[in-house]
C-alpha positions in Angstrom: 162.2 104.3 106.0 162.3 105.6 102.2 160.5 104.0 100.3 162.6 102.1 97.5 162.5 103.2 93.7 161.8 100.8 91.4 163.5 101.5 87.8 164.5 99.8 85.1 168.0 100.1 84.0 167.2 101.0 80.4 165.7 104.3 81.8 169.0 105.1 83.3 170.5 104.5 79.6 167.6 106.7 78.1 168.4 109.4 80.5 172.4 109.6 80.3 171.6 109.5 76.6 169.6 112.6 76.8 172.4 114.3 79.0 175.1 113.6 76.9 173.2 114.6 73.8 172.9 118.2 75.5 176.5 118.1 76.7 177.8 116.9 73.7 177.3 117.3 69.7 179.2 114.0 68.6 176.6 111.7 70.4 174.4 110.1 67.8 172.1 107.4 68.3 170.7 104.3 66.4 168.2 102.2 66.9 166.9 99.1 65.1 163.2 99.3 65.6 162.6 99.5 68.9 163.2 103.0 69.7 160.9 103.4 72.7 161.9 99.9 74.3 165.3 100.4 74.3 164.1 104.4 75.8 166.2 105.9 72.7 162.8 108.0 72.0 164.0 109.9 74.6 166.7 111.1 72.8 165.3 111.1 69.3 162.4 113.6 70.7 165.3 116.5 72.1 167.6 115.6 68.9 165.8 114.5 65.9 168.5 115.1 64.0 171.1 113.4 65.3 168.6 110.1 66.0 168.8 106.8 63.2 166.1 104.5 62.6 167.4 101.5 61.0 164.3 99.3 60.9 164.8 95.5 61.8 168.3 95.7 60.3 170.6 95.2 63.6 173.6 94.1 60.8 172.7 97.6 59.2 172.5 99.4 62.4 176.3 98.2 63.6 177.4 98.6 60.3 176.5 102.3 60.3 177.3 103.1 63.5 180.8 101.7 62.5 180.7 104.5 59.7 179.8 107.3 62.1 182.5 106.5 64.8 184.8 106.7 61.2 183.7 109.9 60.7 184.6 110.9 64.1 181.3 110.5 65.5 180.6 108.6 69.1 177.4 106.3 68.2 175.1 104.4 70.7 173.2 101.7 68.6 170.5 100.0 70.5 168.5 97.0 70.3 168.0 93.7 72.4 170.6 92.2 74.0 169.7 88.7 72.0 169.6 90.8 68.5 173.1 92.8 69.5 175.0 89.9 70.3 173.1 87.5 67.8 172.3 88.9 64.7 174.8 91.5 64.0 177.4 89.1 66.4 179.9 89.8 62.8 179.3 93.0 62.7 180.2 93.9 65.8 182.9 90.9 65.3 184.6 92.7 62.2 183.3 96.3 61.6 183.8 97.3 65.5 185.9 95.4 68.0 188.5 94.5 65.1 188.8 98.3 64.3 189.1 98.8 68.0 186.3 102.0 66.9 184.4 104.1 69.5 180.4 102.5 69.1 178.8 101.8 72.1 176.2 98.6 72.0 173.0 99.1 74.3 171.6 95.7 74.7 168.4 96.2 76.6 166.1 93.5 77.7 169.3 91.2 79.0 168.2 88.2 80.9 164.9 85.8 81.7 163.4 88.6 83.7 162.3 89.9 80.0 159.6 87.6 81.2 156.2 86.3 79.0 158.6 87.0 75.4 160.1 83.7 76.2 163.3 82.5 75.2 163.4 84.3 71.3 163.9 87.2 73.5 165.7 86.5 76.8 169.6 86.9 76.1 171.5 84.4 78.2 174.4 84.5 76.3 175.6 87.9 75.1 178.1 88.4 77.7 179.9 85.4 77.0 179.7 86.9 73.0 180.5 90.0 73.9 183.6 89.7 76.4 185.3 87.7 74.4 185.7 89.9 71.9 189.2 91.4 71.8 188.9 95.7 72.9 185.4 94.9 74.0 184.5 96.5 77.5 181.3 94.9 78.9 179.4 97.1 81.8 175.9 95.1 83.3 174.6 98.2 85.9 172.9 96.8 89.1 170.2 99.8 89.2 169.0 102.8 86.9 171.4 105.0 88.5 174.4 103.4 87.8 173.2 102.4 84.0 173.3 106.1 84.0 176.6 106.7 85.0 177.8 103.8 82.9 175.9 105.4 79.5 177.8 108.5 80.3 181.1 106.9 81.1 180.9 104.8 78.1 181.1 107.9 76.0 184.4 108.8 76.8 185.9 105.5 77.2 188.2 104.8 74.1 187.1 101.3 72.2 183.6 99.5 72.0 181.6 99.5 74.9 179.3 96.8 75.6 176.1 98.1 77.8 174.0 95.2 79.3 170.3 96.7 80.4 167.3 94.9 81.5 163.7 95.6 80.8 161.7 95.0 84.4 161.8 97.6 87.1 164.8 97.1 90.0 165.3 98.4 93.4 167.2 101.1 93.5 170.8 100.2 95.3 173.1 102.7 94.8 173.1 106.4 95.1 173.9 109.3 92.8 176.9 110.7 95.6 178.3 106.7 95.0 181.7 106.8 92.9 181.4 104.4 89.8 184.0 104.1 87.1 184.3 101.4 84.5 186.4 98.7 85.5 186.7 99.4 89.3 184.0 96.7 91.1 181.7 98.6 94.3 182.4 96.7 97.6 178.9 96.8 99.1 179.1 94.9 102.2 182.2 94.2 104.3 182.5 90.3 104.7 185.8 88.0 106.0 183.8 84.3 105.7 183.1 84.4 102.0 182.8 87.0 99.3 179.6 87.4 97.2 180.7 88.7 93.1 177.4 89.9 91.6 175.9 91.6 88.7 172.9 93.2 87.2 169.6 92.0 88.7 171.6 89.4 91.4 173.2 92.2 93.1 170.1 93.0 94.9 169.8 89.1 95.6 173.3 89.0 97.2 172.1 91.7 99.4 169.7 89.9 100.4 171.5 87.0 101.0 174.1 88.8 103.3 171.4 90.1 105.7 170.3 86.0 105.4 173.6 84.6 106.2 174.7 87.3 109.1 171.7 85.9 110.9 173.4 82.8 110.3 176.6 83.9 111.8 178.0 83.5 108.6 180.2 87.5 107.4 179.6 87.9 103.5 181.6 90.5 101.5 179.3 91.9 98.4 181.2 92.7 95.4 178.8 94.8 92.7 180.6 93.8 89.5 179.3 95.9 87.1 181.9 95.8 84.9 182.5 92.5 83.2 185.5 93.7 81.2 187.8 94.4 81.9 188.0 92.8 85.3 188.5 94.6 88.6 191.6 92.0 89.8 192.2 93.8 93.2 188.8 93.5 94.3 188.2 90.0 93.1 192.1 88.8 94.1 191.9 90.9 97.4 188.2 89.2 98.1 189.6 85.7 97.4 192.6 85.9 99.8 190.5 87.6 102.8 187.8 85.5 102.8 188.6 82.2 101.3 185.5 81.6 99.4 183.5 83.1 96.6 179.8 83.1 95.0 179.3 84.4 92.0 175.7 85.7 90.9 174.7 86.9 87.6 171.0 86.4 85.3 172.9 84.8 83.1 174.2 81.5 81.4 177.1 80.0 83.3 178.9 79.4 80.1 181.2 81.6 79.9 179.4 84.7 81.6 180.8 86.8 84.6 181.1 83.4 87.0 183.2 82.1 84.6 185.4 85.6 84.2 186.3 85.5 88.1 187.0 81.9 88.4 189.7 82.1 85.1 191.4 84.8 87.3 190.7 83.1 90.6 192.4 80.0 89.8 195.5 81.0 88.3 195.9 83.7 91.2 195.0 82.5 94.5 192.4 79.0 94.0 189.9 79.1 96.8 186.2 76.9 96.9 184.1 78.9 94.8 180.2 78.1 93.3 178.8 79.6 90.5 174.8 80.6 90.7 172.9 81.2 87.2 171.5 79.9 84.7 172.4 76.1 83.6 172.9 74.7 80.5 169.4 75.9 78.7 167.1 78.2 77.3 164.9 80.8 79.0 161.1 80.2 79.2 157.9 82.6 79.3 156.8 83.4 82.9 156.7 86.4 85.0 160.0 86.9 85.9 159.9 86.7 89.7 158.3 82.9 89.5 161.1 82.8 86.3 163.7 83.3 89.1 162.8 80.4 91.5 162.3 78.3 88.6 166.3 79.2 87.3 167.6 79.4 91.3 168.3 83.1 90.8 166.6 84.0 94.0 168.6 84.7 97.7 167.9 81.1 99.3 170.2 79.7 96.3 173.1 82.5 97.0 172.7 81.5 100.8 173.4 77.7 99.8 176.0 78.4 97.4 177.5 80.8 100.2 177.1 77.7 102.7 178.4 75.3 100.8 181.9 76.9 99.7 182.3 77.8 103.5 182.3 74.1 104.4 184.5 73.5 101.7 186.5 76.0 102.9 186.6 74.4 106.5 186.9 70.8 104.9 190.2 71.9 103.1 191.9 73.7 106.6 191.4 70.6 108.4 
C-alpha cells in the first residue's frame, strides 16, 4: 500500500499561487505579516515585485487589495482565518463583497487543529461571516491537492472568493486526475442508508466513519463539500431523497457554518432526520489538535453516532 501524504492545505494555496503567478501577470499577492505562515513566501521569492507586505494591518491589506482588483488586478490577500473574517470583517463587508470585486481572501490556520495558539487564533466562525456575505463564494479544501485546484480556480471565478486553509498536515484524499470545480460537491463513497456532508479536516473523519459503519451493516454516502457557497443542491437534495438521513461534519462552529447551510436547504426541499457534528456553542482551547478533536467530538466514533442515531430516526418515522 502507498504510503499516505501528509500536507497541509496552505501548501496547496502556496503552490497554485506560484503556478498562477507564472501563468498569469495580473496575480498579485498580499499578506498581512505572516507571509511564510500563510506559504505566500513562496510567491513573493519567484515575484518580488508583484508581492505586498502590509504589516499587521489586515483592514489595510483588504482595503488595498480592493484598489488592485479596481485597477484590474486579481489580488490574493492572506492572513488568518480569525484576522480575515474578524478584523477587516468591514472591509471585506464594504470595500469587496458590496463591489461584488474580484479579491480572493486566503484564510489559513481555520479551525482548533491550529492547536497550542489557543482560541485568539483558532477561527470557528469565519465561515458563518463569510457566507453570509452577499457575492461571497466560500471554498474549505479537504487535502493540499484540492486547496490547489481551488487557489487556481478561484482566479478565474468572477466575485470574492473566500479560501478556508488549515495549518496542520492532512492525509492526502484526493488525487490530481480527480475533477473539482467550485460549487459542484465530490461524492466519495456510494451510500443508500444515510449520507455523510463533510468538509475540510472532517472529510477524512467521514471516511473513516463509512469503513466503521459498513462493518456495522449500516451503507453511508460521503459527500466532500468543499464548497460552502454556493451550495451544490443536486448532490445535497439528491443525497437527502436516496438515503433519508444526513450527517453533517465540519471543524467548525455549528452556528451558522456548513451544517447549518445544508439543513436551510434540506428542510425547505425534502426534510429528512439529520444531526449536525462540530463545534458547540464555545471557544477553542490550546491542545494538540488530535486530543483537541476528542475533546470537541470531531473524531469518527461521533460521525458513527450521529450516523446511528438519524438512521433510527429514520426507522422511527417509517413505522
Amino acid at each position: 500500500m502507498d504510503k499516505v501524504v501528509m500536507k497541509p492545505t496552505r501548501d496547496g494555496f502556496g503552490e497554485g499561487l506560484v503556478e498562477l503567478g507564472e501563468k498569469r501577470k495580473d496575480i498579485v499577492a498580499l499578506c498581512a505579516d505572516l507571509t511564510e505562515s500563510t506559504r505566500v513566501s513562496w510567491f513573493k521569492k519567484k515575484f518580488p515585485d508583484r508581492f505586498f507586505s502590509m504589516g499587521v494591518s489586515e483592514q489595510d491589506m483588504i482595503g488595498t487589495a480592493a484598489g488592485f482588483a479596481l485597477a484590474g488586478k486579481t489580488p490574493f490577500a492572506a492572513t488568518f482565518g480569525v484576522f480575515a473574517a474578524g478584523r477587516a470583517w468591514d472591509q471585506v463587508r464594504v470595500s469587496v463583497a458590496y463591489m461584488n470585486l474580484n479579491v480572493k481572501i486566503a484564510g489559513t490556520h481555520g479551525g482548533i487543529s491550529v492547536g497550542p495558539d489557543g482560541p485568539t487564533h483558532q477561527a470557528i466562525e469565519e465561515i458563518t461571516l463569510m457566507r453570509v456575505l452577499p457575492n461571497m463564494t466560500v471554498i474549505v479544501p479537504c487535502d493540499w491537492i484540492e486547496a490547489k485546484k481551488a487557489t487556481i480556480a478561484s482566479a478565474s471565478y468572477k466575485g470574492p472568493v473566500y479560501l478556508r486553509l488549515g495549518r496542520g498536515k492532512e492525509p492526502t484524499i484526493t488525487k490530481e486526475q480527480d475533477l473539482f470545480e467550485i460549487g459542484k460537491a465530490n461524492v466519495l463513497r456510494k451510500g443508500n442508508d444515510v449520507a455523510i456532508i463533510a468538509c475540510g479536516h472532517e472529510v477524512h473523519e467521514a471516511l473513516l466513519a463509512h469503513d466503521t459503519l459498513k462493518k456495522k451493516g449500516i451503507s453511508a454516502r460521503v459527500i466532500n463539500l468543499h464548497t460552502i457557497k454556493p451550495l451544490d443542491r443536486d448532490v445535497i437534495l439528491s443525497a437527502a431523497r436516496e438515503t433519508g438521513a444526513i450527517v453533517t461534519a465540519e471543524e467548525h462552529s455549528l452556528s451558522g457554518g456548513m451544517g447549518s447551510a445544508v439543513s436551510e436547504l434540506v428542510s425547505q426541499e425534502c426534510p429528512v432526520p439529520i444531526k449536525f457534528v462540530g463545534v458547540k456553542d464555545r471557544f477553542g482551547e490550546s491542545g494538540e489538535p488530535k486530543e483537541l478533536f476528542k475533546v470537541f467530538e470531531l473524531t469518527e466514533e461521533y460521525i458513527v453516532k450521529a450516523a446511528e442515531e438519524v438512521v433510527r430516526r429514520k426507522k422511527n418515522k417509517k413505522s
